[in-house]
C-alpha positions in Angstrom: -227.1 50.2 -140.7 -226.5 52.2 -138.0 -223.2 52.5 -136.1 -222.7 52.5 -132.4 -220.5 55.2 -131.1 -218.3 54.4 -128.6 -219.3 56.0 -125.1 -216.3 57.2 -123.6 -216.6 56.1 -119.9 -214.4 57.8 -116.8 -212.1 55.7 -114.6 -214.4 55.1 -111.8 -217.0 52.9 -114.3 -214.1 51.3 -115.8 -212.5 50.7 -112.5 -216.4 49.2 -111.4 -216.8 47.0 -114.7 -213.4 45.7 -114.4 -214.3 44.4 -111.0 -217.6 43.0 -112.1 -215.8 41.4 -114.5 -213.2 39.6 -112.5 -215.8 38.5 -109.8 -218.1 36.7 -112.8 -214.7 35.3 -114.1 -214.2 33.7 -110.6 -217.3 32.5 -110.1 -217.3 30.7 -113.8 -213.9 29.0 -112.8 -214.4 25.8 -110.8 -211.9 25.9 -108.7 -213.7 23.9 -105.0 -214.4 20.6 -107.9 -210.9 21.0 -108.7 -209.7 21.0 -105.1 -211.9 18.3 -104.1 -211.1 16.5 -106.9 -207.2 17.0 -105.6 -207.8 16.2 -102.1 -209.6 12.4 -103.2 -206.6 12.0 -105.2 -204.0 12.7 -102.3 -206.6 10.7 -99.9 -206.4 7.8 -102.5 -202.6 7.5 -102.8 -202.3 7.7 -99.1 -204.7 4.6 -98.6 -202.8 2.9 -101.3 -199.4 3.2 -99.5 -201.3 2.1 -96.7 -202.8 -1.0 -98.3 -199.2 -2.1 -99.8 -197.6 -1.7 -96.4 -200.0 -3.6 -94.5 -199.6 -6.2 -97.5 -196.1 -6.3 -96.9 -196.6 -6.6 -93.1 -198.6 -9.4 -93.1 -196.7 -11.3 -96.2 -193.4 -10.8 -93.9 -195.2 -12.2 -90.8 -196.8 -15.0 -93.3 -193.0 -16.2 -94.3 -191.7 -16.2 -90.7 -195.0 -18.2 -89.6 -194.3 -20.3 -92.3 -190.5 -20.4 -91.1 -191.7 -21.3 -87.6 -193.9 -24.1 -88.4 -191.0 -26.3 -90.6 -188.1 -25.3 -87.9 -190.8 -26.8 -85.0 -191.8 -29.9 -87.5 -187.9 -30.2 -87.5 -187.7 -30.1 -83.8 -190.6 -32.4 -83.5 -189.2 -34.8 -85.7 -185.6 -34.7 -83.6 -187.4 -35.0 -80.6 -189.3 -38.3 -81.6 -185.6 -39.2 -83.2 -184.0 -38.7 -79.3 -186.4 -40.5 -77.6 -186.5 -43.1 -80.1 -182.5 -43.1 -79.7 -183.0 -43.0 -75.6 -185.4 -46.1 -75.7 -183.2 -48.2 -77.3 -180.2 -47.3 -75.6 -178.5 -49.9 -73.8 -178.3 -47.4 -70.5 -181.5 -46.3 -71.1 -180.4 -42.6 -71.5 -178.5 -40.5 -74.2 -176.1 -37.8 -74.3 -173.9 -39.4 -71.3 -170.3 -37.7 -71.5 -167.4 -39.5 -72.6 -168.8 -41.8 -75.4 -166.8 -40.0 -78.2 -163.2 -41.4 -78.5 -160.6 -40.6 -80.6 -159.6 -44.2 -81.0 -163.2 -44.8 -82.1 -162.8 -42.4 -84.6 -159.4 -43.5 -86.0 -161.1 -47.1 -86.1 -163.9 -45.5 -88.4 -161.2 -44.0 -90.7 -160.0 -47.1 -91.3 -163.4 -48.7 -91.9 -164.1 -46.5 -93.6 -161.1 -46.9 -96.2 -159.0 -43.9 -95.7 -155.1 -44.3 -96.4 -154.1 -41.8 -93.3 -156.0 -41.9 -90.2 -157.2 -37.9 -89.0 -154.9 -35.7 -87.0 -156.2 -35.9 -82.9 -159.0 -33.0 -82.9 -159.0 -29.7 -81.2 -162.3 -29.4 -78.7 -164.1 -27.1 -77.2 -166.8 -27.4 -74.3 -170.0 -25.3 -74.1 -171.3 -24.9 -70.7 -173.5 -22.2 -70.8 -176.5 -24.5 -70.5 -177.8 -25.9 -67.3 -177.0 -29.1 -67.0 -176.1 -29.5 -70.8 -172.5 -29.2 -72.4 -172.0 -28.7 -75.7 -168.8 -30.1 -77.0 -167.1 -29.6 -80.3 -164.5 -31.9 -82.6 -162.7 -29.6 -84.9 -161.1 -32.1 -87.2 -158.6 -29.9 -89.5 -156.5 -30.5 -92.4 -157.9 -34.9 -93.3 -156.5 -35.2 -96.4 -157.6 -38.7 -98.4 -156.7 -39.7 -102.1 -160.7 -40.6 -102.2 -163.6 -38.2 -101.5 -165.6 -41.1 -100.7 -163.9 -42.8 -98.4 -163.6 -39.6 -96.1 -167.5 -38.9 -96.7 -167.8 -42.7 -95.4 -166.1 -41.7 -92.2 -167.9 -38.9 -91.6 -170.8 -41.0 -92.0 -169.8 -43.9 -89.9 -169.5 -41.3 -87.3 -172.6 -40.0 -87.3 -174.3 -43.7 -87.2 -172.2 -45.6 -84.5 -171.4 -42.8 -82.1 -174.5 -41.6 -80.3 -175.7 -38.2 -80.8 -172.8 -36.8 -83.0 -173.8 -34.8 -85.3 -171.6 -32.8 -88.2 -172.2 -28.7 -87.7 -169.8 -27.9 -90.4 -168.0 -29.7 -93.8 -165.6 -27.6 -96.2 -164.2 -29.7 -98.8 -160.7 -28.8 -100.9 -159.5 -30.6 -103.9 -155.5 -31.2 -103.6 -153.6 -32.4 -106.5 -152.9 -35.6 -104.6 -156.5 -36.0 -103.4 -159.0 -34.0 -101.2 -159.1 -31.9 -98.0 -161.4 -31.8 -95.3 -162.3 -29.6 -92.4 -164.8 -30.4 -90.4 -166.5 -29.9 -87.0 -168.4 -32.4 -85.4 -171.0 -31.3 -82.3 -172.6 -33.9 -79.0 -174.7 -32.5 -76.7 -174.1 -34.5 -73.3 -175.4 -34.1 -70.4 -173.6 -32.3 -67.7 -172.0 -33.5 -64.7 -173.6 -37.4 -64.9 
């Protein structure tokens, strides 16, 4: 067997294979397949936080459409409910001022069954409608030993006087009974 010896080499052919080396080494490494491989991932995630914000876009605008459509099927069905209401009144049109009284209303309390009859209520007119006013009952503090009966009166109201309508209930339970705020709404036409 024979041996190699080593050859002793200078500085300039170890400087030259070192470079040779390094360039081979880079060459071998694949560094472009990695960086594509990088950029299709970044490109990916960027389309997918695309595709779930469009999703969400159009699932947003999907549940206001959807909104939209019962709030007009609710209109529609008031609408048919008014001019139902306007046909049958006996002066042929609805929403004429002065129909709610508070004497009316203290006669339905008692119809209705309620030991004290409710205090006078504070109003408020809303006028910033052409031609319609929107008035307001604020009924505080009724106070009734049955829940019932002042349920009753609310609903008596609602049934004999035309167009009233209840925008607001709170309900309190009193050791003696129950008490109730509530605000009742007509819109009347202005000025007739």
């Amino acid at each position: 067997m024979s041996r190699m010896g080593r050859v002793k080499l200078g500085e300039d052919a170890r400087f030259d294979l070192s470079l040779g080396a390094a360039a081979r080494e880079r060459r071998n490494r694949p560094f472009a397949m990695v960086a594509l491989a990088g950029i299709f991932v970044i490109a990916t995630f960027v389309f997918a936080l695309y595709a779930v914000s469009a999703r969400a876009a159009s699932r947003l605008a999907l549940v206001r459409a959807q909104a939209d459509e019962s709030q007009t099927g609710a209109l529609l069905e008031r609408w048919t409910t008014l001019v139902r209401a306007e046909a049958e009144s006996p002066s042929g049109r609805i929403g004429q001022p002065g129909e709610f009284k508070i004497s009316k209303m203290e006669d339905l309390a008692t119809r209705a069954l309620m030991k004290t009859k409710p205090n006078a209520p504070r109003t408020t007119d809303d006028k910033t409608r052409p031609g319609v006013v929107v008035s307001r009952y604020f009924y505080l503090e009724v106070r009734d030993e049955k829940l019932g009966s002042m349920l009753e009166w609310v609903r008596l109201a609602c049934a004999e006087i035309a167009g009233l309508e209840v925008e607001g209930i709170t309900l309190h339970p009193e050791p003696a009974g129950w008490r109730m705020d509530v605000t009742f709404r007509r819109w009347e036409r202005a000025g007739t």
